[in-house]
C-alpha positions in Angstrom: 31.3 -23.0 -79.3 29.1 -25.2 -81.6 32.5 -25.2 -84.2 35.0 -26.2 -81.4 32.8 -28.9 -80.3 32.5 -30.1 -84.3 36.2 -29.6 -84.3 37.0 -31.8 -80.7 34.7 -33.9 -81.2 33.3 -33.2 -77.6 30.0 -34.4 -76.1 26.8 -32.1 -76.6 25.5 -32.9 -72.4 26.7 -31.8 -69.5 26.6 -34.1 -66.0 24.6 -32.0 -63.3 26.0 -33.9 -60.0 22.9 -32.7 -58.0 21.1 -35.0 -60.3 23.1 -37.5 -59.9 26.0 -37.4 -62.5 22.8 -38.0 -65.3 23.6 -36.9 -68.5 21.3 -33.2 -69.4 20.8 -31.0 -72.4 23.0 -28.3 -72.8 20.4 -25.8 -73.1 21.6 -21.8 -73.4 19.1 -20.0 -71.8 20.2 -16.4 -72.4 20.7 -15.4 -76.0 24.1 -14.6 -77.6 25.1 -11.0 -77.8 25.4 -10.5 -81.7 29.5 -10.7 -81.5 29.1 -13.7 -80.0 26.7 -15.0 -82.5 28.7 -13.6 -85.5 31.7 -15.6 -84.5 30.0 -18.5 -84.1 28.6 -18.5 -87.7 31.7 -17.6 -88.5 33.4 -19.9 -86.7 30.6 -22.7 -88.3 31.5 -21.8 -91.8 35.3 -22.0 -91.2 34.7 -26.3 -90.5 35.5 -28.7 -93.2 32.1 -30.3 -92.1 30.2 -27.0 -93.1 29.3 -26.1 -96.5 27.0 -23.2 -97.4 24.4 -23.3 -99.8 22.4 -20.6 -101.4 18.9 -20.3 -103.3 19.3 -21.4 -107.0 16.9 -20.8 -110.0 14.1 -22.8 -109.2 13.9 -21.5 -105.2 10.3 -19.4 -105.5 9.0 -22.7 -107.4 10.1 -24.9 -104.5 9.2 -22.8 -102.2 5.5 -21.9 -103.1 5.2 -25.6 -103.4 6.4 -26.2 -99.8 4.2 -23.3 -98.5 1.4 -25.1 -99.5 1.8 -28.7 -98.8 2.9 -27.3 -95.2 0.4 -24.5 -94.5 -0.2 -22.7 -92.8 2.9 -21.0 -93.3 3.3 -17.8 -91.0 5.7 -16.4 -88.5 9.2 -18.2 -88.0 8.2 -21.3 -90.3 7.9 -19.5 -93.4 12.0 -18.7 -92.8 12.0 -22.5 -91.9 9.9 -23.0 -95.4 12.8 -20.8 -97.4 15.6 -22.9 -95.7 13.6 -26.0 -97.0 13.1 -24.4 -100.7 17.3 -24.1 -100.4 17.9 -27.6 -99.6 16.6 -30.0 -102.3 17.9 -27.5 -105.2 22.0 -28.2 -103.7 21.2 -31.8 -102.9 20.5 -31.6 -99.3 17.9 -34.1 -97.8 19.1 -33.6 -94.2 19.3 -30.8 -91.9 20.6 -31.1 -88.4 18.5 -28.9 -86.2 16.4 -28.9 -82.7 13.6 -27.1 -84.7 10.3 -29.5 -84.5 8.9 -27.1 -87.1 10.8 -28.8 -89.9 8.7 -32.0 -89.0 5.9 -30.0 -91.3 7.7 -30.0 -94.4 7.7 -33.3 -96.5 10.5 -34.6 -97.8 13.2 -33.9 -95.1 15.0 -36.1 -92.8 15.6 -34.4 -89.7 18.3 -35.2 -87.2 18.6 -34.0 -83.8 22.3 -33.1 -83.2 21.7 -33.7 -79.3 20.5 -37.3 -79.7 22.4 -40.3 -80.1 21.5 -42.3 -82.2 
């Protein structure tokens, strides 16, 4: 889905003509079955535009030291805190994601792949 789009170059809203023909958010509200979501990743990791980028040797360093200028670090946002730790050791500075919970973490520009800009 997300991949195809990447690949088209498609709109991310849909027009809702009861409202109007004005432009909505996309918004999925029942979750993927896991096939679904496998290809998807997949399907991601298959795009030019992707790259994938693992934690290098420095990772629990980065990572402690994100915990704590962000804390407190529970839950879902210590997975958001790890992907953080991931991003400044392969020279990543931005991360496109509807997650507000990134917002927390210093250092990272955020961008909202539904908004234009």
């Amino acid at each position: 889905m997300l991949a195809n789009r990447l690949h088209e170059g498609k709109d991310f809203h849909h027009r809702n003509a009861e409202q109007g023909g004005a432009k909505r958010r996309l918004i999925r509200p029942v979750p993927l079955r896991i096939q679904e979501a496998l290809e998807n990743v997949r399907n991601l990791l298959n795009c030019p535009q992707v790259s994938r980028i693992d934690p290098e040797e420095r990772h629990l360093e980065i990572f402690e030291d994100i915990c704590r200028k962000a804390a407190p670090v529970e839950g879902n946002f210590v997975h958001d805190c790890r992907i953080a730790a991931i991003m400044p050791e392969n020279g990543v500075t931005d991360i496109l994601t509807r997650d507000t919970s990134f917002r927390r973490i210093p250092g990272i520009k955020i961008i909202d792949p539904f908004v234009r800009e």
